[in-house]
C-alpha positions in Angstrom: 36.5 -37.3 3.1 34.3 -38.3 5.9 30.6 -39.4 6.8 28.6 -39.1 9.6 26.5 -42.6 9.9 24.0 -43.7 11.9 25.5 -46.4 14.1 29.3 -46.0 13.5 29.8 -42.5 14.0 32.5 -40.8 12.1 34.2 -43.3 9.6 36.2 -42.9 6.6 33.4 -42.7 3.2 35.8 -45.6 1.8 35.1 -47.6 5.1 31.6 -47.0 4.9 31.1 -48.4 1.7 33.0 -51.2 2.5 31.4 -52.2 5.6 27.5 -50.9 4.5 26.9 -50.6 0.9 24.1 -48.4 -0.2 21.5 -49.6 -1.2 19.3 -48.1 -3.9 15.6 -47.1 -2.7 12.8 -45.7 -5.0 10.8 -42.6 -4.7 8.2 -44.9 -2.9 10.4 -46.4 -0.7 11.8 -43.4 0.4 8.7 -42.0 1.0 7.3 -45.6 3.5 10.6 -45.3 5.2 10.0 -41.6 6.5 6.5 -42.5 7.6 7.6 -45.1 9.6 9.7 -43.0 11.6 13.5 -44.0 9.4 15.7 -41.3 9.3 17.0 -40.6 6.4 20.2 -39.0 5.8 20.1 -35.2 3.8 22.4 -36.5 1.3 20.2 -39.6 0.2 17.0 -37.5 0.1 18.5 -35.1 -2.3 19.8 -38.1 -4.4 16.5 -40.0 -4.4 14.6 -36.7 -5.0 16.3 -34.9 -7.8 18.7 -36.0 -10.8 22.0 -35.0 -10.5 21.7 -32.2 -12.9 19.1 -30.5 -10.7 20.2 -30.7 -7.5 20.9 -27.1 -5.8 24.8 -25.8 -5.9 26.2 -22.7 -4.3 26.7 -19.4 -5.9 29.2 -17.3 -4.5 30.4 -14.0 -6.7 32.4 -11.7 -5.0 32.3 -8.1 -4.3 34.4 -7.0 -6.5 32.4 -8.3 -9.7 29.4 -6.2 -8.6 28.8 -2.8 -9.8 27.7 -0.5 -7.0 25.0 2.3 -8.3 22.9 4.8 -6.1 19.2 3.4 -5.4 16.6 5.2 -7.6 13.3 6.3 -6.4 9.5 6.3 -8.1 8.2 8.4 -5.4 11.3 10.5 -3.9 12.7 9.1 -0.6 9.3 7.1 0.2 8.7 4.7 -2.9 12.1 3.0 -4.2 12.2 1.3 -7.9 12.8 -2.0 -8.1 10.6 -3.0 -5.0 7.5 -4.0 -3.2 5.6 -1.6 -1.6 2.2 -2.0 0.2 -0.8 0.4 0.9 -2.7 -0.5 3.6 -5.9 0.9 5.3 -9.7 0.4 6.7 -12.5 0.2 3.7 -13.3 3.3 2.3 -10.7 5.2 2.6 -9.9 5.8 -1.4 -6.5 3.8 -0.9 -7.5 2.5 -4.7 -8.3 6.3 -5.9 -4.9 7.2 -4.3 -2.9 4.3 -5.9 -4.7 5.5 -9.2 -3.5 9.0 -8.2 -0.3 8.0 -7.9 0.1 6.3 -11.1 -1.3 8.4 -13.2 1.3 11.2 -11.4 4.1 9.1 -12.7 2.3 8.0 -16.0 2.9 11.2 -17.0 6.4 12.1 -15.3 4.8 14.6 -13.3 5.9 12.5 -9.8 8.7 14.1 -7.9 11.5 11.6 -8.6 14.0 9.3 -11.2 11.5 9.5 -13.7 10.3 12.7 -13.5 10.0 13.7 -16.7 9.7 10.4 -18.0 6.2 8.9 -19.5 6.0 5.2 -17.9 3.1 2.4 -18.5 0.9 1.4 -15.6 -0.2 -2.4 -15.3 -3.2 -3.0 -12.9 -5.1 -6.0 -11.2 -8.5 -5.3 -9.9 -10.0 -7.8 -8.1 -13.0 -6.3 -7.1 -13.9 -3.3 -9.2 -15.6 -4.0 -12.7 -13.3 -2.1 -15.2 -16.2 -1.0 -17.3 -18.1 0.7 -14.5 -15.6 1.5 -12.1 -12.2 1.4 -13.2 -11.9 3.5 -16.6 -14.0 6.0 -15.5 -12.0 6.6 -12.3 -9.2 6.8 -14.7 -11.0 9.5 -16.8 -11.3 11.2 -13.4 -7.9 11.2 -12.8 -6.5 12.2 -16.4 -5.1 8.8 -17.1 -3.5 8.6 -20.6 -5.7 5.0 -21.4 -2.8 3.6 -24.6 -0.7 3.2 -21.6 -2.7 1.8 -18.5 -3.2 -1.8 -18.9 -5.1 -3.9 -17.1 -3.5 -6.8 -16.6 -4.8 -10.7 -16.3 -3.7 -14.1 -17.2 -5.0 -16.6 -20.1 -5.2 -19.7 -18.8 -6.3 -23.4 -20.2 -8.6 -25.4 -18.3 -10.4 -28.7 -20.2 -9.5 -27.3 -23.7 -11.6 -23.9 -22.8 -9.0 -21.0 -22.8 -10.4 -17.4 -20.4 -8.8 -15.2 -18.8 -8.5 -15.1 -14.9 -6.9 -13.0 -12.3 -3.5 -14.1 -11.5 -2.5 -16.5 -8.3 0.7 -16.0 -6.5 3.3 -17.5 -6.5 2.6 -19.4 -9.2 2.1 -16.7 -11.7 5.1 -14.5 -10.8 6.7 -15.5 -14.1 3.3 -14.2 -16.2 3.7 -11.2 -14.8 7.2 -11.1 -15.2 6.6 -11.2 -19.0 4.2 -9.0 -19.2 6.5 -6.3 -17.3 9.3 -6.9 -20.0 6.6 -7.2 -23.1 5.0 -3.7 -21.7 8.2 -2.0 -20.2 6.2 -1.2 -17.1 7.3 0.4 -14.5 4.6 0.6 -12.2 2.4 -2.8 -11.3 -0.6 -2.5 -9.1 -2.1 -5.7 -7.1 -5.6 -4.6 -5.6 -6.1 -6.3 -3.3 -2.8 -8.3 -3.2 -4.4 -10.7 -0.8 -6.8 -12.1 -3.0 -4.2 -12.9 -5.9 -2.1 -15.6 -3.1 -3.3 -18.7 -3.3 -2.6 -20.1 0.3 -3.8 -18.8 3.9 -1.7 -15.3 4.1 -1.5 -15.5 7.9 1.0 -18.1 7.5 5.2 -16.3 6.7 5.8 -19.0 4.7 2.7 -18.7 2.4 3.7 -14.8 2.2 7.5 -14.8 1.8 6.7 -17.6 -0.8 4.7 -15.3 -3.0 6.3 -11.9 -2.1 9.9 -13.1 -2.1 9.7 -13.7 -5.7 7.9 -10.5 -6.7 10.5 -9.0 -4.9 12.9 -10.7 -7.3 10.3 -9.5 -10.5 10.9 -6.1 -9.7 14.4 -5.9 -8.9 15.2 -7.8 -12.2 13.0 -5.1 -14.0 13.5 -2.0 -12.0 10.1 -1.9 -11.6 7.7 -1.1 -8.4 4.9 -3.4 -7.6 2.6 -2.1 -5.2 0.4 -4.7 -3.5 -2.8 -3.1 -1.9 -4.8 -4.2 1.3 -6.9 -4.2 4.6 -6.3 -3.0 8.2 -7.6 -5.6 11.3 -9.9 -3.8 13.4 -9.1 -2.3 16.5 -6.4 0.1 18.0 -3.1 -0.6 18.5 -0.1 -0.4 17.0 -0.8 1.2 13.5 2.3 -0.9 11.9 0.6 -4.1 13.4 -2.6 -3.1 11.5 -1.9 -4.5 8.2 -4.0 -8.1 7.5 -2.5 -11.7 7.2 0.9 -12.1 8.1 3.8 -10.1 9.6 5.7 -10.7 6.4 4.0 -8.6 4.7 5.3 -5.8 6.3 9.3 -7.3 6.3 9.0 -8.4 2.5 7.9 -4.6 1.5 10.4 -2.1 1.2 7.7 1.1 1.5 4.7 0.6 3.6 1.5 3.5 3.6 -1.3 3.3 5.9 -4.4 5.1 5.3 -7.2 6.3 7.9 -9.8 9.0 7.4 -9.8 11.7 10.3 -13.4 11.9 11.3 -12.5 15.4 12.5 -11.4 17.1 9.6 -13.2 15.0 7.3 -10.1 14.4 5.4 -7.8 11.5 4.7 -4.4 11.0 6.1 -1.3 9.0 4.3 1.6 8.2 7.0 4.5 6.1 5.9 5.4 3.6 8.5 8.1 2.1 6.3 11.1 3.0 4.1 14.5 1.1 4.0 16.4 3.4 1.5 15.6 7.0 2.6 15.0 9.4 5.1 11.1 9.9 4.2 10.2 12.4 7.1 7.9 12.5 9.6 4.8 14.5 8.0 1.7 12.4 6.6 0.1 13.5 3.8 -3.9 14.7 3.5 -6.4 14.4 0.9 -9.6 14.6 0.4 -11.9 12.2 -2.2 -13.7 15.0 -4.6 -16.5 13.7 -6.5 -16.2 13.5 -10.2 -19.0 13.7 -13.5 -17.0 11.9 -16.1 -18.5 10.9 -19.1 -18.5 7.7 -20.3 -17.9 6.0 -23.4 -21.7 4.8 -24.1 -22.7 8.4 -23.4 -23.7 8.1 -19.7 -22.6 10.7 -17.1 -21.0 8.9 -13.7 -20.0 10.3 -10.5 -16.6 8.9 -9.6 -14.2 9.7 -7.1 -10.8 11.1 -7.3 -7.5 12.7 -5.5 -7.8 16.4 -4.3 -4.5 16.9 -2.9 -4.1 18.9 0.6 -0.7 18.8 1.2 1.5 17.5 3.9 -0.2 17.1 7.7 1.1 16.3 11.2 -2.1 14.0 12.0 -0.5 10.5 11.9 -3.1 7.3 10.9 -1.4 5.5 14.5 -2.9 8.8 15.9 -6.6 8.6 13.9 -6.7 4.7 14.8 -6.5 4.9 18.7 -7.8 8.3 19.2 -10.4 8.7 22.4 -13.6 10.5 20.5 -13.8 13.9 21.3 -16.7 14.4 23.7 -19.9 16.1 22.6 -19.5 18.9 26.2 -16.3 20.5 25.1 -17.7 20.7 21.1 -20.9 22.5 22.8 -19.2 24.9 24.8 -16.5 26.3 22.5 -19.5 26.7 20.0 -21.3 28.8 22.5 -17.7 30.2 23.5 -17.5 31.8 20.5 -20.8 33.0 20.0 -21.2 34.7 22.8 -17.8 36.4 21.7 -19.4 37.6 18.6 -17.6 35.1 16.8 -13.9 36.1 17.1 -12.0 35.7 20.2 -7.8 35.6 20.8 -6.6 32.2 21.7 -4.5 32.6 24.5 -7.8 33.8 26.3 -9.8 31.0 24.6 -7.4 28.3 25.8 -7.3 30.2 29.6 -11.3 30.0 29.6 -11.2 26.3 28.0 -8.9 25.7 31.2 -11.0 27.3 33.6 -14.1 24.9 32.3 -12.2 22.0 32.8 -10.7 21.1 29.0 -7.1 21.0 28.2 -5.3 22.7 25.1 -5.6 19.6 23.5 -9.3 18.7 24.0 -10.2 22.4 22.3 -7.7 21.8 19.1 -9.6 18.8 18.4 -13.2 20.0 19.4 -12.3 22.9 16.9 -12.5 20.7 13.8 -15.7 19.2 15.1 -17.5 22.5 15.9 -20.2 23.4 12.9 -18.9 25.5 11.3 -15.7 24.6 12.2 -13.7 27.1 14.3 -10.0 27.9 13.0 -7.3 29.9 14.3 -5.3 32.4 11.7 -3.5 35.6 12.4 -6.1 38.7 12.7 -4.0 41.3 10.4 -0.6 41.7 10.0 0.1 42.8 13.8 -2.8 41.0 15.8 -2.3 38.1 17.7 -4.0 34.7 16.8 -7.5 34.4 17.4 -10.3 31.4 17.3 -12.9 32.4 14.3 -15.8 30.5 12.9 -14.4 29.3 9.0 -16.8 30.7 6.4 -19.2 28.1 5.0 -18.0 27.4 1.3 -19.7 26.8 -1.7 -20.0 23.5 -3.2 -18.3 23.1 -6.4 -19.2 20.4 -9.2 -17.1 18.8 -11.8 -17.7 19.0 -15.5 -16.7 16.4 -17.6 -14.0 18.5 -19.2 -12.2 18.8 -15.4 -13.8 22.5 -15.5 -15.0 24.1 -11.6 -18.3 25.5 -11.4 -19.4 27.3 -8.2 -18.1 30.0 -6.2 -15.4 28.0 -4.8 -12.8 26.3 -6.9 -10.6 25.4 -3.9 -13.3 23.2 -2.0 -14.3 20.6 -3.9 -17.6 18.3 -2.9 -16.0 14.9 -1.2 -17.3 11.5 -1.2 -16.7 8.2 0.0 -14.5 5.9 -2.1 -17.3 3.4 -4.0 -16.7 0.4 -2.2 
C-alpha cells in the first residue's frame, strides 16, 4: 500500500511511519492548523472528525439484486408517485385552489391514474392561509372528504414550552417522513415550499440539501410531495420563471407553471417538466368559480374553487411574454361586426382585417378581447365558419349544497384566488 505525503512524494505507508510518525492532533488543533493555512491530508480529517464506526463506506449492490418494476403515476403521464413535483406561478393565479383540486381528485380515486379507484389521505402545509377561515372552507368547496385531509405541522420543544410550528427543511424531513408512514399518505402538499427551507433558496446547495432528501421521503414511501411557489417577474423563458434556485427545477421530477390569460379571462396549466412520460403538448384551462359554503359556526363564505375547461393550446411561456393586444384592432373588429349585423364569414373577416393593416393573428387575439367577445363556430351543418358576437350568459351562484342557480349552469361566476 502506498501514501502520497507532503514532502516525500510516493513512499511505501511502512516507510512513512518509520521516517514521520503520526502524530495525534485534537479537534482544536485540527481546526488552528487549517486556519493557518496547513494542509491537511483527507485521510486525517476524517480520522480526527468522525470515530471509526461512523466514518462513510461504499455501497455497491449490483444490478442483478434489484427488481425492475414499471414507474406508477398519481396524475397519468404528468405526476409520477414516488417524487417531487412543483407548481409554480404569479400570485393569484389559484395554483393553491388547483393543488386542492387535484387532491381532492385523487382523495377520492377519481384522478386518471394508478390509484384510480383508490381512496388516498392528503397531508397539507399552509404557510399562509389560516385553516379556520380559508383552508376548510375551500375544502368544503371542493368536496373534500375532511377524516382524510390532514393538516400537517410539527410539535416542537423550545425552553420546556411544547407548540406546534410549521416544519423547516431539511431538518424536519424525518418528521414528515413519519407522519407519511403513521397516515399512509400518498399525497403531501408544501405551500409555499419556500418558506418551509431554512437557508437562502437561491443558493443549489441550500436547495438540493432540502429537496434531495424529500426526494428520498417519497421514493421510500411511494408517495408525491408537491412543493408550491412563485414566478420572478418579467418575460422570458417561462422554465426560468420559477423563484430561488435552478435546482428547484432539476430536483422535481414534474414541474406546472401557472399564468392567467388576460384575454380569455381564464387560467392556463402548462407542464414544462416530466422525466417518466410523454405528457403532450396541450395546457390545461380553468377558471376560479366562486363558492357559498357554509361554515361550521353557521356563517356563509365565498370561496373559490376549480371549474375545469379542459385542455388548451395557449401555453403560460406564451401568456408571460405576450405583446398586449392594442386597443385599434379590438375597436375595429367590434365595429367590423356591427356594421355586419353581427355575423360575418371569416375568410372575409381575416381579408378585411388584412386590408386595415392587422394580421390573422392580431384579430384571433383581439376576438377574446372584444365585449362581448366575438367567436368563430360553424353556421349550420353546411355553412362555412363565420365571426359572431358570443351571447352574454347568465351569472350562476353556488348553494351550499353544490346546487346551480341561474339560467346558466355551464358559466359559473369567477374570482380571484383570495390571496
Amino acid at each position: 500500500m502506498f501514501k502520497l505525503t507532503r514532502d516525500r512524494g510516493m513512499v511505501p505507508a511502512t516507510a512513512q511511519a518509520e521516517v514521520d510518525p503520526p502524530k495525534e492532533r485534537t479537534t482544536a488543533e485540527m481546526h488552528k492548523a487549517k486556519r493557518n493555512g496547513e494542509r491537511l491530508m483527507p485521510d486525517n480529517v476524517t480520522k480526527l472528525l468522525l470515530p471509526e464506526n461512523q466514518r462513510p463506506r461504499a455501497v455497491v449492490q449490483f444490478a442483478s439484486d434489484i427488481r425492475s418494476r414499471r414507474q406508477k403515476f398519481l396524475w397519468r403521464d404528468r405526476m409520477p408517485l414516488g417524487a417531487v413535483a412543483l407548481f409554480a406561478g404569479r400570485g393569484g393565479v389559484g395554483k393553491s385552489t388547483f393543488a386542492i383540486w387535484l387532491a381532492v381528485e385523487a382523495q377520492h380515486g377519481r384522478l386518471d391514474g394508478d390509484l384510480e379507484g383508490h381512496k388516498i389521505t392528503v397531508l397539507y402545509v399552509s404557510v399562509e392561509d389560516h385553516w379556520e377561515t380559508q383552508m376548510k372552507p375551500r375544502l368544503t368547496a371542493a368536496g373534500a372528504d375532511m377524516t382524510t385531509f390532514g393538516k400537517l405541522t410539527v410539535e416542537s420543544t423550545v425552553d420546556a414550552a411544547t407548540g406546534e410550528r410549521i416544519p423547516l427543511l431539511p431538518e424536519d424531513t424525518e418528521a414528515i417522513r413519519d407522519a407519511i408512514v403513521q397516515t399512509g399518505a400518498r399525497l403531501v402538499i408544501l405551500d409555499p415550499i419556500t418558506s418551509t427551507i431554512n437557508g437562502d433558496d437561491h443558493k443549489r446547495e441550500v436547495v438540493r440539501a432540502v429537496l434531495d432528501p424529500l426526494a428520498k421521503v417519497a421514493a421510500e414511501t411511494d408517495c408525491v410531495v408537491i412543493g408550491i411557489m412563485h414566478f420572478n417577474k418579467g418575460g422570458g423563458a417561462a422554465s426560468d420563471k420559477v423563484s430561488g434556485s435552478h435546482a428547484y427545477r432539476d430536483a422535481a421530477r414534474a414541474l406546472m407553471l401557472f399564468a392567467k390569460d388576460e384575454e380569455s379571462g381564464h387560467v392556463v396549466m402548462t407542464q414544462d417538466k416530466g422525466n417518466y412520460a410523454d405528457f403532450g403538448e396541450m395546457s390545461i384551462e380553468y377558471d376560479l368559480a366562486d363558492t357559498v359554503v357554509e361554515l361550521d359556526d353557521g356563517d356563509l363564505a365565498h370561496v373559490a374553487r376549480v371549474h375545469m375547461l379542459g385542455e388548451t393550446s395557449t401555453s403560460v411561456g406564451e401568456i408571460i411574454n405576450r405583446t398586449p393586444v392594442s386597443d385599434e384592432v379590438v375597436q375595429w373588429l367590434t365595429d367590423y361586426l356591427r356594421e355586419n349585423d353581427g355575423v360575418v364569414l371569416v375568410e372575409q373577416g381575416e381579408r378585411d382585417g388584412k386590408k386595415a393593416g392587422f394580421s390573422v393573428h392580431q384579430l384571433k387575439r383581439a376576438r377574446r378581447r372584444c365585449r362581448p367577445q366575438v367567436v368563430s363556430k360553424k353556421d349550420g351543418m353546411r355553412g362555412g365558419w363565420v365571426w359572431r358576437f358570443a351571447e352574454e350568459s347568465a351569472k350562476s351562484a353556488v348553494t351550499p349544497d353544490g346546487a346551480l342557480l341561474g339560467d346558466s349552469a355551464s358559466e359559473p361566476r369567477t374570482l380571484q384566488e383570495p390571496r
